[in-house]
N, C-alpha and C positions, 0 to 999 in steps of 0.2 A: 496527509503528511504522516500521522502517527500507522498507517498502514503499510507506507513505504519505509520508514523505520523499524515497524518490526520483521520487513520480510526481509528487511538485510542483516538484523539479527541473525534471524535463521537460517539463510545464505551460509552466515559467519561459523556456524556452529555445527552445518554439514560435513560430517569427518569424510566423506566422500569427493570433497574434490583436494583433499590432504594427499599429495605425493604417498606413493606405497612403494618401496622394492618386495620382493618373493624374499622372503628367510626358510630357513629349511629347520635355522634353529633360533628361540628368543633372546640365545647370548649375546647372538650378532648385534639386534637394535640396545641392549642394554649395555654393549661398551659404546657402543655410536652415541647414544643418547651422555655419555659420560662425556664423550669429547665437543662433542654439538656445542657449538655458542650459548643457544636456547635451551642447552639439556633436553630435549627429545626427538625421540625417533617414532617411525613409521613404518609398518611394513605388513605383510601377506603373510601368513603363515602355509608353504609350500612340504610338497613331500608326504612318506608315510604317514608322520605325524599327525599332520589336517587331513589327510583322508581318514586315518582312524577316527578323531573327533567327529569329524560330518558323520560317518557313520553311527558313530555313538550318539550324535544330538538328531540324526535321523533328516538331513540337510544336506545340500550342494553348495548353501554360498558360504564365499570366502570368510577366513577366519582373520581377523585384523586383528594389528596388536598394537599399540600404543606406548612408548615409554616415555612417560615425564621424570625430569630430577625433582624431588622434592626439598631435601638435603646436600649440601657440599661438605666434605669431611676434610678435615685438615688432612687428613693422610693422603699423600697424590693421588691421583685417579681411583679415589673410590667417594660414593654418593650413595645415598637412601634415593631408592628409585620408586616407582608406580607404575605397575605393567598391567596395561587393561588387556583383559580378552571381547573381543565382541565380533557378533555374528548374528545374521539375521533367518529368520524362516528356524528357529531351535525347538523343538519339537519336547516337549517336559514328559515326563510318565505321569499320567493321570489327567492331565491338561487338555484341553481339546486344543487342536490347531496349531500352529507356532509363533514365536513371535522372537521380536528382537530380544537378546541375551547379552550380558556384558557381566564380567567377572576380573575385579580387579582386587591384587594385594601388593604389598609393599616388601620389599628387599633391601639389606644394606650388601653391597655389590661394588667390587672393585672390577679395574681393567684384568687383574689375573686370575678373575674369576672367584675368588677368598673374599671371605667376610671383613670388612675393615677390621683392624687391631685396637682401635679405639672410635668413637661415637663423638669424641672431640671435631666440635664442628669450626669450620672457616672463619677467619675474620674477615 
């Protein structure tokens, strides 16, 4: 029983079977993620962009991006967000071999793209 529970954990926790669209850019998922019910989005990272990456992490597979809300700000459509990078086979300098990588920082991020005007969070 306790073996059948944790593989559904792990099931749970597979970012891989999370719906993705192709972005070309991370603005797109971080106003999506603003409008989202659940405050996040999901997507590909397509275009020059991720080919330059893969080549600089010395890799082919896709670049995933993740944004969670962290914050809701009083001011309309802006939130303190969490944009993960992550990508598997990332090849380090100095490193033997690759491995998964994931790089994530925080933003305060409105729909018009501007940093909110106050920090003043929701009731």
């Amino acid at each position: 029983m306790l073996i059948i529970a944790f593989a559904a954990l792990l099931q749970a926790t597979d970012d891989s079977t999370v719906p993705r669209k192709a972005v070309v850019n991370p603005r797109e998922l971080m106003i999506e993620a603003i409008d989202a019910p659940d405050g996040s989005a999901h997507g590909m990272l397509t275009g020059e962009m991720a080919e330059a990456l893969k080549r600089g992490f010395g890799t082919t597979a896709p670049l995933r991006i993740d944004v969670t809300t962290l914050k809701r700000y009083r001011q309309e459509g802006c939130r303190r967000l969490n944009v993960a990078f992550s990508q598997d086979d990332v090849r380090s300098p100095g490193a033997p071999g690759g491995g998964p990588r994931r790089i994530d920082f925080g933003i305060d991020y409105c729909r018009d793209g501007r940093p909110p005007s106050s920090r003043a969070e929701a009731e």
